[in-house]
N, C-alpha and C positions, 0 to 999 in steps of 0.2 A: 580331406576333411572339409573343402571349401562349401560342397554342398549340405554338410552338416547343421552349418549355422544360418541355411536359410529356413530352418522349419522353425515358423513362427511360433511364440508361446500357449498361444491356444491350441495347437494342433500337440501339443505334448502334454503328458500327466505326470509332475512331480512324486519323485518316489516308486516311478516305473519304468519302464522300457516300450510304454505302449502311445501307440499313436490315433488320434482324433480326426476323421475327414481328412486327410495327409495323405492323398495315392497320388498329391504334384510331388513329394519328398519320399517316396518311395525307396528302402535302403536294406542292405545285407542285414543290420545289424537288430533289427525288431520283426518281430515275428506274431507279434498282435494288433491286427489295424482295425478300428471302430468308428462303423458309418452310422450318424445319427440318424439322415434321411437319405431318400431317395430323389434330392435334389441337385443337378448338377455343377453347382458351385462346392457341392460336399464332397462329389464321387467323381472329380476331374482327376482324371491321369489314371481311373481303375480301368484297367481292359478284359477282356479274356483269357490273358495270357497272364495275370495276378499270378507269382510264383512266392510270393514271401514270409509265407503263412498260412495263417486266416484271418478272415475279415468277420466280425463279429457286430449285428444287427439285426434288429426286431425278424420277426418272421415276414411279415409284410414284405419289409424293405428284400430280406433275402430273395422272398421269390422275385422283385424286380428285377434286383442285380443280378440273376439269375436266367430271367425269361429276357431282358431289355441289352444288357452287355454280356452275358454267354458265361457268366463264372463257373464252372465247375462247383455243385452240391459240397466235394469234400473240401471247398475250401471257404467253405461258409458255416459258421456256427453261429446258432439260434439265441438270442439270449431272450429270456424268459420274461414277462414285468411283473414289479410287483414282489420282487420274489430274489432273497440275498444270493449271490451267488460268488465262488469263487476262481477266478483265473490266473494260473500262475503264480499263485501265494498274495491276491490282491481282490479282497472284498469289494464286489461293485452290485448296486441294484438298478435296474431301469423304471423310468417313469413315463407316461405318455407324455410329450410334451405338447398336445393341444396344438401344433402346426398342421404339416398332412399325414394323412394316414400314414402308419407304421415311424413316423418321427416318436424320437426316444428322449429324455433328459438321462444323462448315466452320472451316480454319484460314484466315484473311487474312492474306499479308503486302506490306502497303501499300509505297511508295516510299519509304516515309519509315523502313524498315525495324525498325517497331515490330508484331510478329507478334500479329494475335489470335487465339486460338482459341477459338471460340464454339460449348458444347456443346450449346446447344438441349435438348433431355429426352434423356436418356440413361443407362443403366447400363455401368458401366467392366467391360469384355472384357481376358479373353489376348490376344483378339486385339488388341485397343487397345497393350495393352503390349507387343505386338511389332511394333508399326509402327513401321518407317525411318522415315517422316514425323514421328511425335510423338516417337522416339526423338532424331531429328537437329534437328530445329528448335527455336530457343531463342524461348522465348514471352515477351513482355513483356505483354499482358492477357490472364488466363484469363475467359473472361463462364462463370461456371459452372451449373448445375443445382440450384440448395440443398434441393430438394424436403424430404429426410428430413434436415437438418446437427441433428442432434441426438441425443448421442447412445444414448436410450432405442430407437433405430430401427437396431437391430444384426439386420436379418434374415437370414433364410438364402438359400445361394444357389436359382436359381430350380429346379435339378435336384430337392434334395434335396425340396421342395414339391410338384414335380410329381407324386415318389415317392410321398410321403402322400396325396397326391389318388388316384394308381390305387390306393394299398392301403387308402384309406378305400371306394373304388369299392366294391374285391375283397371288402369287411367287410360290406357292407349290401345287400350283391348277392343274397342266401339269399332274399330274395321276388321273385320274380320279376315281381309286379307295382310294384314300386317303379320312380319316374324320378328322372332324377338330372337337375337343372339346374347351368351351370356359365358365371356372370355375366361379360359383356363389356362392352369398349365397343365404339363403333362401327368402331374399329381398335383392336388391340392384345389381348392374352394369347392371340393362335393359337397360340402356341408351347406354352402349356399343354396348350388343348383338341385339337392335333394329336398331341400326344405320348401323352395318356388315349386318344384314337382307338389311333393304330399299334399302342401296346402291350398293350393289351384287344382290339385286333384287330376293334373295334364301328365302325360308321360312328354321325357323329355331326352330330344335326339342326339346321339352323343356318335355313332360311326360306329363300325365292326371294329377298328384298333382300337379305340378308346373304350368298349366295350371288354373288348379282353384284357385290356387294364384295370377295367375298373372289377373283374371278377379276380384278379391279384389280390385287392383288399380288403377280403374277408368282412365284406357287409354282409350284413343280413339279408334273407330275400326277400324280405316285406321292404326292402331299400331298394334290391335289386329291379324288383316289377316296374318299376318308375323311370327304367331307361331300355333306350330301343334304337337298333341301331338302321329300321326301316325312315327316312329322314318323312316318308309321307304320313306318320302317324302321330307326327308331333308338328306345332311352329313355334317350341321352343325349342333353339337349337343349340348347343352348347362348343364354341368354337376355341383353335389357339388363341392366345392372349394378343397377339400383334397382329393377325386377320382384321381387328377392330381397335387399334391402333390410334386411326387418324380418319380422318373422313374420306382422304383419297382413296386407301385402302378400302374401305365399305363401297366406296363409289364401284370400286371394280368387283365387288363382291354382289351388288346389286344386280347387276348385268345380269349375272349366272342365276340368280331366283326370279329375272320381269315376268316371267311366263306364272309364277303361281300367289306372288307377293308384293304391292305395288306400295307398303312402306316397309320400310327396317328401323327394327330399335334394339341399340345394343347396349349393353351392360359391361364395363371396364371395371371389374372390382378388384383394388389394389390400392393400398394404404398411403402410399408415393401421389394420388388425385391429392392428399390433405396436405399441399404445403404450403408455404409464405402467405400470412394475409386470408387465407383462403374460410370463409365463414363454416363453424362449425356445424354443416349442416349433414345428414346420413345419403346425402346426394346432389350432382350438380346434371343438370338438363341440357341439350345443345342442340340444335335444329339446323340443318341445310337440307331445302328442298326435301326428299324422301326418307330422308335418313335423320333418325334421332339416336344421339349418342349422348347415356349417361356415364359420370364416373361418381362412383360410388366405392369411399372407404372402406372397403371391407378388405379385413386385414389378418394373416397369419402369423403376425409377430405383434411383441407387446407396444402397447402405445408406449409414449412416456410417463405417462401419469402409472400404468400398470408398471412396466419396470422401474420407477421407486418405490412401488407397493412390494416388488418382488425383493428388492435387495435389503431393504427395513427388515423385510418379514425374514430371509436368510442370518442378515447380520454375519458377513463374513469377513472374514481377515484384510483379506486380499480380493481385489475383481481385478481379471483382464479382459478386457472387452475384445469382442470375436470381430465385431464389423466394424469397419470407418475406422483401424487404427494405425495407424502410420507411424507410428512409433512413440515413444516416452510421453513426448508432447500432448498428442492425438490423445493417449489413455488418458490421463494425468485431466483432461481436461472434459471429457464424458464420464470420470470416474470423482470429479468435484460438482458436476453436474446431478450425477444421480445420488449423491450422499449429503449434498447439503442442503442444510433447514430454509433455505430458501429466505 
């Protein structure tokens, strides 16, 4: 039993038998495991050899964990958005959760009629707040997101960031041998680097893998035209998140493009740039020699100011908060953070 009592409270749904991002607690005794996303803090410990069920996740994510870790099609079920469904005598709907593609929010509401709603990674949407579902249903556990509950982490929304990335683009664009890198991860911030596409009107280099990843998530193909994975028909190039790191790292990145690009400017977009003290601005600037490197807030979880927008707007019984919690203390004290009148 001893490995029983390590499966953390967010990773279970009161009133069930079913498990949330949980393939580190992997166990004989459940037989319904639910991947929010296709991010690997969510889907650690899932391999090929997943024998203990099925694993139930947007279509998106299915065909990842499908094409990316080898799962077997029959041990993957679809769940649908938007759209009440039943598993196992236990009413759940999904919602987009506004992080990356194929990420889901899934509300449970058990037999027992104690409703969870479990946001998995997410940023809180208009659309969120206009959902009949999360309008109409009365929540007794929120399992929440805590990524940023602090509130030094007030960033801006993702629009306004996007803006300053094409108008930092449009600022440094006068050499025309400058490239512009613009860091990712293996899923997630296409919403940026599609938007610096459309609205610069440039196709933008992304590699044959990252290409056949990005045809996994059912964009559209007036999305799709805007990436190429020929690197000489673009100089904006869309790299891993740590290639552009640090400046030593670009330094040695530089080396491998002297022959066609004699500056680099990169783009570090990730919500972790807004911390301590840090001026609430939609970007910061930084110059050595050839290489200019911004970081810029652009973020796939809620700020703080959004999640007490989200939990107000919830009004739930109960929150256990999913990140940064360490136990009683840790909640107890990000869950007087987001509920108090300040």
């Amino acid at each position: 039993m001893g490995k029983h009592r390590d499966i953390p409270p967010w990773c279970t749904i009161a009133g069930t038998s079913f498990r949330v991002d949980a393939f580190r607690f992997l166990r004989a005794d459940c037989s319904h495991w639910f991947l929010t996303h296709f991010h690997m803090d969510h889907y650690q410990g899932l391999t090929k050899n997943f024998c203990h069920g099925k694993i139930y996740c947007s279509a998106i994510t299915a065909h990842l964990v499908n094409m990316k870790i080898g799962v077997p099609w029959e041990r993957l079920q679809i769940l649908p958005l938007n759209q009440k469904i039943t598993v196992s005598g236990v009413n759940l709907t999904c919602l987009d959760a506004n992080h990356c593609p194929g990420s889901i929010i899934i509300l449970f509401e058990p037999p027992n009629g104690k409703a969870v709603l479990h946001t998995g990674d997410f940023r809180f949407s208009a659309e969120m707040a206009s959902s009949a579902v999360l309008q109409s249903c009365h929540i007794h556990t929120l399992v929440l997101d805590t990524t940023y509950c602090n509130p030094q982490y007030d960033f801006p929304k993702q629009h306004a960031v996007i803006q300053f990335v094409i108008e930092a683009i449009q600022a440094e664009a006068f050499n025309p041998k400058t490239l512009f890198l613009i860091g990712t991860y293996t899923i997630g911030k296409e919403r940026l680097f599609l938007e610096v596409a459309r609205l610069l009107k440039k196709k933008v280099y992304v590699g044959a893998a990252k290409l056949r990843l990005l045809r996994c998530l059912q964009l559209p193909e007036e999305d799709m035209q805007w990436f190429t994975a020929n690197e000489k028909e673009s100089h904006i190039h869309v790299v891993p998140m740590w290639t552009i790191a640090s400046f030593k790292r670009m330094k040695h990145l530089s080396h491998q493009y002297s022959g066609h690009f004699n500056l680099i400017v990169a783009f570090s977009p990730t919500g972790w740039t807004f911390g301590k003290g840090k001026k609430k601005t939609p970007g910061r600037r930084w110059q050595q020699g050839t290489i200019i490197r911004y970081e810029v807030p652009y973020s796939e979880h809620c700020s703080f100011t959004e999640l007490r927008e989200f939990v107000q707007f919830i009004s739930p019984e109960h929150i256990i908060p999913s990140v940064n919690n360490q136990g009683p203390e840790s909640a107890d004290a990000m869950i007087a953070l987001l509920t108090s009148d300040r």
